[in-house]
C-alpha positions in Angstrom: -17.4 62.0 35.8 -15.0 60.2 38.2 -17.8 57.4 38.9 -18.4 57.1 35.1 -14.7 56.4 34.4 -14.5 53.9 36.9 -17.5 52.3 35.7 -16.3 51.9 32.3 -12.7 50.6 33.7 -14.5 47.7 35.2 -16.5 47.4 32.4 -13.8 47.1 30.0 -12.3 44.8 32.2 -15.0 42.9 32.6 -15.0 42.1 28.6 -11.4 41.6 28.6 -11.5 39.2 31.3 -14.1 37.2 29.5 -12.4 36.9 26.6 -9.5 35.9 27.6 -11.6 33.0 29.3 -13.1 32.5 26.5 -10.7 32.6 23.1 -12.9 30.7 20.8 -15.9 32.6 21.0 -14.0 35.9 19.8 -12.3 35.1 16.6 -12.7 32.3 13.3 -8.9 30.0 13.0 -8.3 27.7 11.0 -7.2 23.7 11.9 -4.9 22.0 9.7 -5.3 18.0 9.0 -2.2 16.0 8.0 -2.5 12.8 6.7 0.2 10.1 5.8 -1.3 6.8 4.6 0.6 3.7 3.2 3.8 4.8 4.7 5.2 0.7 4.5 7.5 1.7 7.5 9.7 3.8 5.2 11.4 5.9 8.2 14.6 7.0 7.0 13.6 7.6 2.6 15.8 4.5 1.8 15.5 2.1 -0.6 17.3 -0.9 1.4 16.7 -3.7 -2.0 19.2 -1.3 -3.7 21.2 0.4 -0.5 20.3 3.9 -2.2 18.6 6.5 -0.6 15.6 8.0 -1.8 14.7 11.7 -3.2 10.7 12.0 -2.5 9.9 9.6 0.4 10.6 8.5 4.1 9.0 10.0 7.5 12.2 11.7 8.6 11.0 13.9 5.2 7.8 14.4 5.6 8.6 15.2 9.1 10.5 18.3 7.9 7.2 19.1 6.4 5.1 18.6 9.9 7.1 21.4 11.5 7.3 24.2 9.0 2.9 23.8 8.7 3.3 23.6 12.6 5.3 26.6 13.0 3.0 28.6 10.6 -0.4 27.6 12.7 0.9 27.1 15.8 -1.6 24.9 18.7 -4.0 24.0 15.6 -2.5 21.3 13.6 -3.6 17.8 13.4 -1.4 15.0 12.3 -3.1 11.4 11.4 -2.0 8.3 9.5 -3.9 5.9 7.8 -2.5 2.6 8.1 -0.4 -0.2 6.4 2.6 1.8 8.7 4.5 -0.7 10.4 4.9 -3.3 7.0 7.1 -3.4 4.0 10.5 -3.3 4.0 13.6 -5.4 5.3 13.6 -3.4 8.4 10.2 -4.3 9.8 9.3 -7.6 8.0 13.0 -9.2 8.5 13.8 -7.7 11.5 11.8 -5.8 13.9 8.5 -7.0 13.4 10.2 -10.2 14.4 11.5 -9.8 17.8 10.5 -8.1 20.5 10.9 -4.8 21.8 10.4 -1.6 20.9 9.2 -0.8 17.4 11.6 1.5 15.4 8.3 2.9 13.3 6.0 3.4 16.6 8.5 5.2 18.4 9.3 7.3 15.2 5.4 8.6 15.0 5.8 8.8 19.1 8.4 11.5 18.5 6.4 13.1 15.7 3.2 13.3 18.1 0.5 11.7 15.8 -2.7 12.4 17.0 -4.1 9.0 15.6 -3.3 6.0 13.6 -5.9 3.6 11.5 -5.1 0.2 11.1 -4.4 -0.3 7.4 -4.7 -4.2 5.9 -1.2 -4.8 5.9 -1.2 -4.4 9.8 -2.6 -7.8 10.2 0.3 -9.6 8.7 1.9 -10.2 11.5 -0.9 -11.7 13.7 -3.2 -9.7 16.7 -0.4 -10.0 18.7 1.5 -7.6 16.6 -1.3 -5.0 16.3 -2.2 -5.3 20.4 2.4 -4.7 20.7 2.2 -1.4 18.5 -1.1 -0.4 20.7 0.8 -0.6 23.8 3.8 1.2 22.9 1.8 4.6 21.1 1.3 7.6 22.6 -1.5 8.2 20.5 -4.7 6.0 19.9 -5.0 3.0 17.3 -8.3 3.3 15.4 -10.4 0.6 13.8 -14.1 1.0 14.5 -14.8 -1.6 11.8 -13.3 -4.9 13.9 -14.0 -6.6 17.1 -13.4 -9.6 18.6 -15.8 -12.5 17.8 -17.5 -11.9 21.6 -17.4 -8.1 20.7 -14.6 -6.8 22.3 -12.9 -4.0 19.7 -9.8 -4.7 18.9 -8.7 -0.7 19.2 -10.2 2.7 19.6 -13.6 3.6 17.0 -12.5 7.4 17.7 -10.7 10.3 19.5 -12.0 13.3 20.2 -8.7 16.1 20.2 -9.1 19.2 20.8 -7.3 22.7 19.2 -8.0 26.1 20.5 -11.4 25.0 21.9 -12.6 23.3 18.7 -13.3 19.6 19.2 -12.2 17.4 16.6 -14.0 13.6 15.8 -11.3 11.0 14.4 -13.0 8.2 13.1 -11.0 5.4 12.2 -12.2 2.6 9.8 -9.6 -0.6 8.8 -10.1 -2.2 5.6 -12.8 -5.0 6.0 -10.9 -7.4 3.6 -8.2 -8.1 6.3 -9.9 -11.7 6.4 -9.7 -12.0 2.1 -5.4 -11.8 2.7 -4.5 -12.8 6.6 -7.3 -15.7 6.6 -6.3 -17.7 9.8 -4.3 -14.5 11.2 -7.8 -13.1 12.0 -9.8 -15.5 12.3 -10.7 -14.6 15.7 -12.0 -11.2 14.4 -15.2 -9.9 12.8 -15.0 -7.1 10.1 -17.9 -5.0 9.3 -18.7 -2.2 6.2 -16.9 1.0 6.2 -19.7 3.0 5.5 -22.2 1.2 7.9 -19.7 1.5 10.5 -19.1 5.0 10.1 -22.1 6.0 9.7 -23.1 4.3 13.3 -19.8 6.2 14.8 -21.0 9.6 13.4 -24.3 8.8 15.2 -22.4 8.1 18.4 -20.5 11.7 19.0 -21.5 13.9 16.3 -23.2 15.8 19.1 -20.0 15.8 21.0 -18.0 17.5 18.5 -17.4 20.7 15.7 -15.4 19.2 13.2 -16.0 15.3 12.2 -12.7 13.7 10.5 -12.8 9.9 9.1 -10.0 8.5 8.3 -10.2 5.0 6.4 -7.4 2.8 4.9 -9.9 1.8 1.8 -9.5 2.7 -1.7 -12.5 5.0 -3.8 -14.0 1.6 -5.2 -14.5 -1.1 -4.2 -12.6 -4.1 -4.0 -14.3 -7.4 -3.7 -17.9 -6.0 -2.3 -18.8 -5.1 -6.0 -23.0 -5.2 -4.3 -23.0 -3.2 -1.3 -19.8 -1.6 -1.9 -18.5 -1.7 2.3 -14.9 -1.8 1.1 -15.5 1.0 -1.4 -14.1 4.7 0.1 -16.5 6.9 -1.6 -19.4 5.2 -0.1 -18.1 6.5 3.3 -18.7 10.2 2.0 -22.0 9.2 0.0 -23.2 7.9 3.2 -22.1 10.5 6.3 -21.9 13.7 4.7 -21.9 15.2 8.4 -18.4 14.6 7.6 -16.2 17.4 7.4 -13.4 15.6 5.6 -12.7 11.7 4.8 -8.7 10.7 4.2 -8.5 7.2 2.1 -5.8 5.2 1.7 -5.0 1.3 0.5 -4.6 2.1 -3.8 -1.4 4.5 -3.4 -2.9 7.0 -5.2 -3.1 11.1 -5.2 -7.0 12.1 -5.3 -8.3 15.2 -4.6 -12.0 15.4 -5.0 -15.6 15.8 -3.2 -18.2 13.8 -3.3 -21.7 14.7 -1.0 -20.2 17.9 0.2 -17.8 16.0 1.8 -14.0 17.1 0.8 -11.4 13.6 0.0 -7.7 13.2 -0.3 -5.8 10.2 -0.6 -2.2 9.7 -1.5 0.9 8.2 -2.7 2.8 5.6 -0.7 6.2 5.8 1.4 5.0 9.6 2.4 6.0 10.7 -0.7 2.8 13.3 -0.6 1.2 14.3 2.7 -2.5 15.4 2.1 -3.1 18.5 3.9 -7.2 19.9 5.1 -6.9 23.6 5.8 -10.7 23.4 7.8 -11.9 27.2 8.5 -13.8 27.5 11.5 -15.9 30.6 13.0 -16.2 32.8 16.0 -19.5 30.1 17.2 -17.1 26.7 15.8 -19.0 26.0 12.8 -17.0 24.8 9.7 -17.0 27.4 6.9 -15.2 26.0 4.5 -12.2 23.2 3.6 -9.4 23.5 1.0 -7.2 20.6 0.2 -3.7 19.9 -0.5 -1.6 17.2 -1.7 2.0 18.2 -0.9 4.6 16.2 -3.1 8.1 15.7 -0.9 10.4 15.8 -2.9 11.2 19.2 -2.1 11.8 18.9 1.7 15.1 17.2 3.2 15.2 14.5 5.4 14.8 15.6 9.6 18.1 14.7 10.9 16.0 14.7 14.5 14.3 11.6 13.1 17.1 9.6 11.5 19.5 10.8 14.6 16.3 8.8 17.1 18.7 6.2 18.8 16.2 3.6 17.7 16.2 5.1 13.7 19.3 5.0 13.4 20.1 1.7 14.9 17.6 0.0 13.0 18.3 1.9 9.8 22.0 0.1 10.2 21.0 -3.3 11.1 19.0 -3.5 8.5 22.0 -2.7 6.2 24.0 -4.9 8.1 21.4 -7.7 7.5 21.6 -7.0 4.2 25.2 -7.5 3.6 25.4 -11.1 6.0 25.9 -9.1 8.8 29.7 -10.6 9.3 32.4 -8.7 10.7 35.7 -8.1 9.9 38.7 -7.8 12.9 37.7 -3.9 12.5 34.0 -4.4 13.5 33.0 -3.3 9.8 30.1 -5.3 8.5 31.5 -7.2 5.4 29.5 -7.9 2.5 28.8 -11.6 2.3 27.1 -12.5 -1.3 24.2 -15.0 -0.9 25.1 -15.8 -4.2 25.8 -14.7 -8.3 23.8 -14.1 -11.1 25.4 -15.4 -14.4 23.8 -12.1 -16.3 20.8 -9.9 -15.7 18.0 -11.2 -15.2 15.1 -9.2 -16.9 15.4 -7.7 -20.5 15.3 -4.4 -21.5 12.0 -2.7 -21.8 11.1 -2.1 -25.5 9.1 1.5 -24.4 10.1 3.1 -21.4 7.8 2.3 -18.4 5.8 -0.4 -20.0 7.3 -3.3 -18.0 8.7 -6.5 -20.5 8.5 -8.3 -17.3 4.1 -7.8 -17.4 4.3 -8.7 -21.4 6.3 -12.4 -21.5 7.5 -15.0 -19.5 10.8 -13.9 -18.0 13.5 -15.0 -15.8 12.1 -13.5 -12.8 9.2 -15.3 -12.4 10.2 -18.5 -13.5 13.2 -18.5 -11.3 10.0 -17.7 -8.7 7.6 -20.5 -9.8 10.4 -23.0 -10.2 11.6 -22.4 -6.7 7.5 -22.7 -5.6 7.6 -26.3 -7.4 10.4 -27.6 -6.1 9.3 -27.1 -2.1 5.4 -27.9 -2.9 5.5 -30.6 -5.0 2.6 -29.2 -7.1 1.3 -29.8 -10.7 1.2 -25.6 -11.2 2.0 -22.7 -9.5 1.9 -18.5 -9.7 3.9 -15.7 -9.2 3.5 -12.1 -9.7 5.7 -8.9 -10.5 5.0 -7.3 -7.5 7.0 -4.1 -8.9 7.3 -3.1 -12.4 11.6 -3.0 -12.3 11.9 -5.9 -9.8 15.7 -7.7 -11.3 18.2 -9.3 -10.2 21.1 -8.0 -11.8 24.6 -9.5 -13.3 26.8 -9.7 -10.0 27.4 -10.9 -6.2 23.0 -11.3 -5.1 22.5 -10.4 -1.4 19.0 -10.5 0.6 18.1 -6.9 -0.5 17.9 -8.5 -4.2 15.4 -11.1 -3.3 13.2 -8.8 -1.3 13.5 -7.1 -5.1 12.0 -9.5 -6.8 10.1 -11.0 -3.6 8.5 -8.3 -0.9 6.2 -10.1 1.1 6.8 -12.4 3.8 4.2 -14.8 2.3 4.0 -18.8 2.7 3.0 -21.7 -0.1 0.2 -23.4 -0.1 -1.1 -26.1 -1.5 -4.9 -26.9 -3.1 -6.8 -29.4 -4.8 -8.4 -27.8 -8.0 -9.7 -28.2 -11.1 -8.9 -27.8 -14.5 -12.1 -25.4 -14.7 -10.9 -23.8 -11.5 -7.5 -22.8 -12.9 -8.9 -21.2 -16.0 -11.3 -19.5 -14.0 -8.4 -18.0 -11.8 -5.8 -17.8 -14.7 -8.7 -14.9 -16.6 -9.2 -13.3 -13.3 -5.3 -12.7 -12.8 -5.2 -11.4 -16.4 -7.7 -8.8 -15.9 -5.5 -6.1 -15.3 -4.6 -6.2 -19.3 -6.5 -3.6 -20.9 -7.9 -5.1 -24.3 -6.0 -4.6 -27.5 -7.9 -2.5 -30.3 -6.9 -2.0 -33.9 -4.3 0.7 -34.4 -2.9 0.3 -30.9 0.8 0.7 -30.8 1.4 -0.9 -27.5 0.0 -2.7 -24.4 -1.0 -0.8 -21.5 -2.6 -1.7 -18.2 -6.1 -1.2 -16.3 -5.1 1.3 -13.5 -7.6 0.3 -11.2 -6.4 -3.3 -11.2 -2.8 -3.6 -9.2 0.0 -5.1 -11.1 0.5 -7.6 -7.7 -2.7 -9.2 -9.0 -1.3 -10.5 -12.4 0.0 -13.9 -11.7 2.0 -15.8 -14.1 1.5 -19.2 -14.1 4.1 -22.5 -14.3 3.4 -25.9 -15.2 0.8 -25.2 -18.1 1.0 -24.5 -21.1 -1.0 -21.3 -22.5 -1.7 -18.0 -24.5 -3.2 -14.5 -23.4 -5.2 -13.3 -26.4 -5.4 -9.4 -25.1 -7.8 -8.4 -27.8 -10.6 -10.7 -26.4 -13.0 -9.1 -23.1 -12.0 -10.2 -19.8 -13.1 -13.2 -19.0 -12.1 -15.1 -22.2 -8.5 -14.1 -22.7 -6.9 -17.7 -21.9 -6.8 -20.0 -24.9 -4.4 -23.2 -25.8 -4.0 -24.3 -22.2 -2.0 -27.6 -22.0 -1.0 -30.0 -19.0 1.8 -32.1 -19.7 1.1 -31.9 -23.5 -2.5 -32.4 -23.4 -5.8 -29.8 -23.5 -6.5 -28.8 -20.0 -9.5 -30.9 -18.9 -12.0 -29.5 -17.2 -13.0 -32.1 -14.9 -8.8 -32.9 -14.2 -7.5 -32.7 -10.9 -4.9 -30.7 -10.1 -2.5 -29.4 -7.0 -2.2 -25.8 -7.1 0.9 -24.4 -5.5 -0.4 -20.3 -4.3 0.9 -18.2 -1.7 -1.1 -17.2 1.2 -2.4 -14.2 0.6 -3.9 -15.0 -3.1 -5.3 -18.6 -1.8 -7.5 -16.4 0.5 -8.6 -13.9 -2.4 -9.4 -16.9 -4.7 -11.4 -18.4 -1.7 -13.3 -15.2 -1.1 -14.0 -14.4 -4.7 -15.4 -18.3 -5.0 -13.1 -19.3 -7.5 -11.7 -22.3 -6.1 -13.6 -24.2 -3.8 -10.7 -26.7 -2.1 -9.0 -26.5 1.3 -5.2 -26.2 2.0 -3.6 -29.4 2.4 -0.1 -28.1 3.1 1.8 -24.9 4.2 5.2 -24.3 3.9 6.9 -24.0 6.9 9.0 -20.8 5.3 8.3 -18.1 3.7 9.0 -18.1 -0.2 11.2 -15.0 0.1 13.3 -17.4 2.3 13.0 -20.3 -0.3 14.4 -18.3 -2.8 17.2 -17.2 -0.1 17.8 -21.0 0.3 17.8 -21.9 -3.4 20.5 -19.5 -4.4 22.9 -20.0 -1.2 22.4 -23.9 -2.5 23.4 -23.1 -6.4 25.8 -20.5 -5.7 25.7 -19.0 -9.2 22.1 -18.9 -11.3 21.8 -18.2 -14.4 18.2 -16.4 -16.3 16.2 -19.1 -17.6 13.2 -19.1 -19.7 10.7 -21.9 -20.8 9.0 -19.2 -22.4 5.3 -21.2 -21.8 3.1 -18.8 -22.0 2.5 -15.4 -24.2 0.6 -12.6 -25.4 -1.5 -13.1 -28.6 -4.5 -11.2 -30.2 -2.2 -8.0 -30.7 -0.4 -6.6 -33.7 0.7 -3.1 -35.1 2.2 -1.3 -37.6 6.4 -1.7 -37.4 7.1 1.5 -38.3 4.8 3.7 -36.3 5.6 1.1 -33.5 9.0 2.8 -34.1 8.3 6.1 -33.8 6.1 5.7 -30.6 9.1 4.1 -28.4 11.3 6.8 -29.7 8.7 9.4 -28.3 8.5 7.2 -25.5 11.9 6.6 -24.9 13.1 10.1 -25.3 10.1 11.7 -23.0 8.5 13.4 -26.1 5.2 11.9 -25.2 4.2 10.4 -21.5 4.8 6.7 -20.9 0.9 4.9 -22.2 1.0 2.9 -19.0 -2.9 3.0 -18.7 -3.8 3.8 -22.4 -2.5 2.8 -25.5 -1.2 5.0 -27.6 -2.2 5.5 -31.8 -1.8 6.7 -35.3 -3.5 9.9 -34.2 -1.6 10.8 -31.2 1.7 10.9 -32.8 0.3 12.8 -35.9 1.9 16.2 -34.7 5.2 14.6 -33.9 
């Protein structure tokens, strides 16, 4: 009896001893997959155009998030972002993505120990020598298995392999492939290739290497401009890898939650104001069971003081106030507020039904004041500008640089290109093909929501009308040049910025070269125009509008009181009619 007790001691010893050498063999656990995507280096949840904080965005909140799902799955959580990080406020754009040193958004994800960050579109706005500064200073690997250089060097990582409680985990990271459509020159010494293709060769690579296979691509569902073969489309991705486990999008600032070939999808909003969250279930032998999605809304969760109290947050988060104000100080040391200049009165009117922007239905003071300032530095016969935000103003009152970055958010240049008249009407209907068309009994406009507002330009220097019940493609009518029909054969200088002279280019609507570049950004000729004038005033030539629409005055009534008084949802993507108000 003694022998057989001992025997069985050192046999269940034996089994302890192995499983404690060997955890992941002996029980199922479950990884959680973070995602932030589009965060526009939004650290603090601060609205610097309006000095306001805000209630639903920002890192340092999502951050507050990262911890309580870390604390409640402790060793198996996996954070990632998706790109367009380090681009889109004063902070970066004015400031730090300007000067050397290190990078106030980098060393924020550093602290939150990201496992991985894609490049996003919006990453190669600043040049490769931005993208290889931000690679150098993570403590986490930069993904884009989708670029290299033009002798085939990548430009970052294709992958990481991590690994949580013995289960090895495949990041694939895939950049948007129309980098070349917006930065043009910037990356000229790049080659893009298809998300899907590329994935699916990645997949090939180390799907034998891992259990659980995550891509993470900053691409939309659809696609963008390869309407053929679809490589800039997201869904493609899962349609064509469905070893995939899980595939986070990114680029269209959107919440989805869906599945397409087995293969679960999240994507969401911008500024971190939702973090998608993969709860992957995995078994005693590592195989994936099953994967349930989450898109958190943070609104609910308060800012990390550890992130806004980083040395580098929180100097950056007041030098970029400081900027803001003229950055002069008084015998105290306080910044002072130096006005760049007044406005007169506010800029853009009222809107009629809450949510629909005025600004996206006539010529307003906005973007004249815009194209006006575009004229005067290029010289050109016509010029565009869009609403890049729906409530973009510039209110009655002392103007500083947080209320042109309102009405003005990108750092883009002018350029200027030899068209034709056919070429401008071809480009004017494509930038009006966010209008959805106007049917009988339709009691307002409303707007295609796969088509971003950015894309509706505005145009100075012609004459015309948008007839919004016609299809796309043969909405402009009545276009005049200096009081005469638009000619087809005329020449013309077109005055664009940057980015949309390389979309028009890669969508083969005009065919011309660049002749000129500004040597400052129209943001800054804006800046420059109002210190020179002191005090502007809203102006409008009112020369162009919407035609082809009419409606009923009455029930047009009623609708923007439903509207107005949240009785019924703003119709932002769908007109509203007769019938839907008939139980109100």
């Amino acid at each position: 009896m003694k022998k057989f007790a001992l025997i069985m001691v050192l046999l269940f010893s034996t089994i302890s001893l192995f499983a404690e050498g060997y955890p992941e063999m002996q029980k199922a656990k479950t990884i959680t997959v973070l995602a932030t995507t589009d965060i526009h280096s939004d650290i603090w949840g601060f609205s610097y155009e309006n000095d306001k904080e805000t209630n639903n965005t920002g890192m340092a909140r999502a951050y507050t998030y990262i911890k309580e799902v870390r604390k409640e799955n402790p060793n198996n959580v996996v954070l990632v972002d998706n790109g367009d990080t380090i681009q889109g406020n004063i902070l970066t754009d004015d400031i730090y993505n300007k000067q050397d040193g290190p990078h106030p958004v980098i060393q924020a994800m550093n602290y939150m120990k990201y496992d991985s960050m894609t490049l996003g579109n919006h990453e190669y706005n600043f040049g490769i020598s931005m993208i290889n500064r931000i690679i150098a200073q993570a403590n986490f690997p930069i993904l884009a298995a989708n670029v290299h250089y033009l002798d085939g060097t990548p430009l970052a990582n294709s992958y990481t392999i991590i690994e949580r409680s013995g289960t090895k985990i495949g990041i694939i990271g895939i950049t948007n492939p129309n980098a070349p459509t917006w930065d043009g020159e910037k990356v000229a010494a790049l080659k893009f290739e298809g998300g899907a293709q590329t994935c699916r060769s990645v997949i090939d690579e180390i799907k034998d290497k891992c259990d659980v296979l995550i891509c993470v691509a900053h691409l939309g569902e659809t696609a963008e401009f390869d309407q053929d073969y679809e490589s800039d489309a997201g869904l493609k991705i899962a349609e064509e890898c469905p070893e995939l486990d899980l595939l986070m999008l990114g680029h269209f600032h959107s919440d989805v939650n869906t599945e397409v070939n087995g293969v679960k999808i999240l994507e969401c909003k911008k500024n971190a104001a939702t973090v998608a969250r993969f709860d992957i279930s995995i078994d005693e032998n590592n195989k994936v069971t099953d994967v349930k999605t989450q898109l958190v809304d943070m609104a609910n969760y308060e800012p990390s003081k550890e992130i806004r109290e980083l040395p580098i947050v929180a100097e950056a988060h007041q030098a970029t106030r400081d900027f803001i104000k003229g950055g002069v100080k008084d015998e105290n040391g306080e910044v002072q507020s130096v006005p760049l200049g007044f406005a007169s009165e506010t800029f853009q009117p009222v809107n009629e039904m809450k949510g629909i922007p005025e600004g996206k239905l006539r010529d307003t003071a906005v973007i004249d004041l815009i194209n006006k300032v575009e004229l005067m530095n290029s010289n050109a016969d016509v010029v565009s500008a869009a609403l890049f935000k729906d409530t973009s103003d510039l209110p009655k009152g002392a103007l500083n640089y947080g209320n042109i970055f309102d009405i003005y958010k990108y750092d883009n240049t002018l350029y200027t290109v030899e068209i034709t008249g056919a070429e401008l009407k071809e480009y004017m209907e494509w930038a009006v093909r966010g209008l959805n068309t106007f049917h009988d009994g339709d009691l307002n406009i409303s707007f295609d929501k796969e088509y971003p507002g950015y894309l509706y330009d505005m145009f100075a220097g012609v004459n015309y009308e948008v007839n919004v019940s016609k299809p796309i493609g043969s909405r402009i009518e009545n276009v005049t040049f200096k009081g005469k029909p638009l000619d087809p054969n005329q020449k013309l200088v077109l005055g664009v910025n940057n980015y949309r002279y390389s979309g028009l280019k890669a969508a083969k609507i005009i065919a011309g070269k660049r002749n000129w570049e500004s040597s400052n950004s129209i943001r800054d000729m804006i800046v420059n125009y109002l210190e020179e004038m002191g005090t502007i005033s809203p102006e409008v030539d009112n020369n162009w509008k919407l035609t082809g629409y009419s409606w009923d005055k009455d029930l047009r009534a009623k609708a923007c009181k439903l509207v107005n008084n949240g009785t019924i949802e703003t119709p932002y993507n769908k007109s509203l009619t007769k019938a839907d108000l008939a139980n109100y």
